[in-house]
C-alpha positions in Angstrom: 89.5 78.7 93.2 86.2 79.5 95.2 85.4 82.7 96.3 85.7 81.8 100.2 85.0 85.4 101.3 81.5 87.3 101.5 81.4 91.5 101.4 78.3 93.9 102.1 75.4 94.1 98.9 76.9 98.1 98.9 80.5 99.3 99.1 81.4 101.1 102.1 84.2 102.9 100.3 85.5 104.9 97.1 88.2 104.3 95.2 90.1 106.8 93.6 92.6 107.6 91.2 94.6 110.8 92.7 96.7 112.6 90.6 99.1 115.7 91.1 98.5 118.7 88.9 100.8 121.4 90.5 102.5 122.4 93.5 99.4 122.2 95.8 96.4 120.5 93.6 95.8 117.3 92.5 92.6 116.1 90.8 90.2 113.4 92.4 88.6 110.7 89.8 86.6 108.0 91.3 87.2 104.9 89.8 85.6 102.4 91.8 84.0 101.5 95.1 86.0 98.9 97.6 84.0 96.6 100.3 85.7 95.1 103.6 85.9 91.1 103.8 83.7 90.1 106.8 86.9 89.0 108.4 88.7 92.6 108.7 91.6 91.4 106.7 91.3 92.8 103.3 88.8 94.5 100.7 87.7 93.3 97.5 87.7 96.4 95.0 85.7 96.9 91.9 87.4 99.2 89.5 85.2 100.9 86.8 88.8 102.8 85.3 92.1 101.4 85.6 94.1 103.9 83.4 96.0 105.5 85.9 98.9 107.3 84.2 101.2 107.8 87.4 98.5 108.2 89.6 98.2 107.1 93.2 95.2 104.7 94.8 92.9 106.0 97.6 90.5 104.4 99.0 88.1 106.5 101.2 84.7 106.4 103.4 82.4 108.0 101.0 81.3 111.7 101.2 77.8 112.8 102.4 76.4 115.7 99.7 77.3 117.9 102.5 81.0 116.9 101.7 81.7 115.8 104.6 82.3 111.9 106.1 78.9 109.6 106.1 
């Protein structure tokens, strides 16, 4: 099948692997980085880790190194 769907040269997104470590913590790995199809219908994700052992997918705008929203 051809690839019929062209994304940005750099990810636009992270992708994480988010898991629960007590009542109110959880521990953030990133895993990957996630692009948007030019059409706004999906993303195509690359995945540098896939173990996830229970925990959940996030996808999120990447962080500044102020730690906030870029």
């Amino acid at each position: 099948m051809a690839k019929t769907t062209n994304t940005p040269s750099r990810p636009t997104h992270r992708v994480y692997a988010v898991k629960k470590i007590g009542d109110d913590k959880s521990r953030w790995t990133d895993i990957g980085a996630a692009w948007p199809h030019r059409d706004g219908k999906g993303y195509s994700l690359k995945l540098d880790f896939i173990s996830l052992n229970g925990a959940e997918l996030v996808i999120r705008a990447p962080m500044d190194r102020e730690g906030g929203a870029s």
